[in-house]
N, C-alpha and C positions, 0 to 999 in steps of 0.2 A: 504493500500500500504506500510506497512511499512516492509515485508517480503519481496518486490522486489528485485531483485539480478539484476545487471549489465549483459546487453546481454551478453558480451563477457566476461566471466569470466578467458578466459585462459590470456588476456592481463594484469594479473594482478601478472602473474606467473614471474620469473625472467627469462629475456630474453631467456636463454642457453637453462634452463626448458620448455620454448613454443616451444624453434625450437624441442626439445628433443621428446614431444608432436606431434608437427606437425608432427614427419617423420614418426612417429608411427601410428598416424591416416591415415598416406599417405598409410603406407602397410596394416593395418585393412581394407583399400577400399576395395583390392582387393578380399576381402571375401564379399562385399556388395551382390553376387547375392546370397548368402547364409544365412545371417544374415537378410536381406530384407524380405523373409519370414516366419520368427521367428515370434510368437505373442507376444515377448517381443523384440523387436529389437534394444534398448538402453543394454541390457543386452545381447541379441546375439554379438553384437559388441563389449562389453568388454571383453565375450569370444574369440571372434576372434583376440584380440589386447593380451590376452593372449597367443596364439598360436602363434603371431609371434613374442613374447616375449621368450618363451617357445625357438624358432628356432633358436634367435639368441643365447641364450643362449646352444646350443647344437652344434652350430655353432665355438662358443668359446670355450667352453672344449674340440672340437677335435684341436684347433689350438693351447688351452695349452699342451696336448695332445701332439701333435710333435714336440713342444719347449721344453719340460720334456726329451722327448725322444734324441734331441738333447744334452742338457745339460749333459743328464746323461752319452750319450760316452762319450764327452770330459771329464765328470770326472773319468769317467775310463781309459781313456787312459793317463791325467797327473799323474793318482794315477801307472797306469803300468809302467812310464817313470821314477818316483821318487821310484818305488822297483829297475829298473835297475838302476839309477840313484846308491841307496844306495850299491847295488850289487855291481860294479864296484868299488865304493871308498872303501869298504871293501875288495876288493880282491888285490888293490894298497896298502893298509896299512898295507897287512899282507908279500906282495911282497917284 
């Protein structure tokens, strides 16, 4: 018995890390009738926890994706404002 491992080995994780865990394994379930019949279904299920690893992460680059997008007008629009900007005081100085 001295290779015994503690049943609950995620309580051992630091708090943030179990919930972070838990919500993971909450959306891996939903692949259960899938994984279920896997003849490895501790490894079908890491696959599956992949996959909606995978979604959130595709998830994210499209919503960096339209904050880039955003960003990038506003800096084009203050870089157009400060050439009128310079326009104008160039055309008062020479006035």
């Amino acid at each position: 018995m001295l290779l015994r491992t503690e049943s609950n080995w995620k309580k051992k994780l630091a708090p943030e890390d179990e919930n972070k865990l838990n919500e993971l394994l909450e959306r891996t379930s939903n692949h259960r009738p899938a994984y279920s019949l896997a003849e490895e279904v501790k490894a079908a299920q890491l696959w599956c926890a992949l996959i909606e690893m995978k979604k959130e992460n595709v998830h994210l680059k499209e919503r960096i994706g339209k904050l880039e997008y955003i960003i990038d007008g506003f800096v084009a629009r203050v870089h157009s404002l400060e050439s009128e900007k310079k326009v104008i005081i160039e055309s008062h100085e020479r006035f």
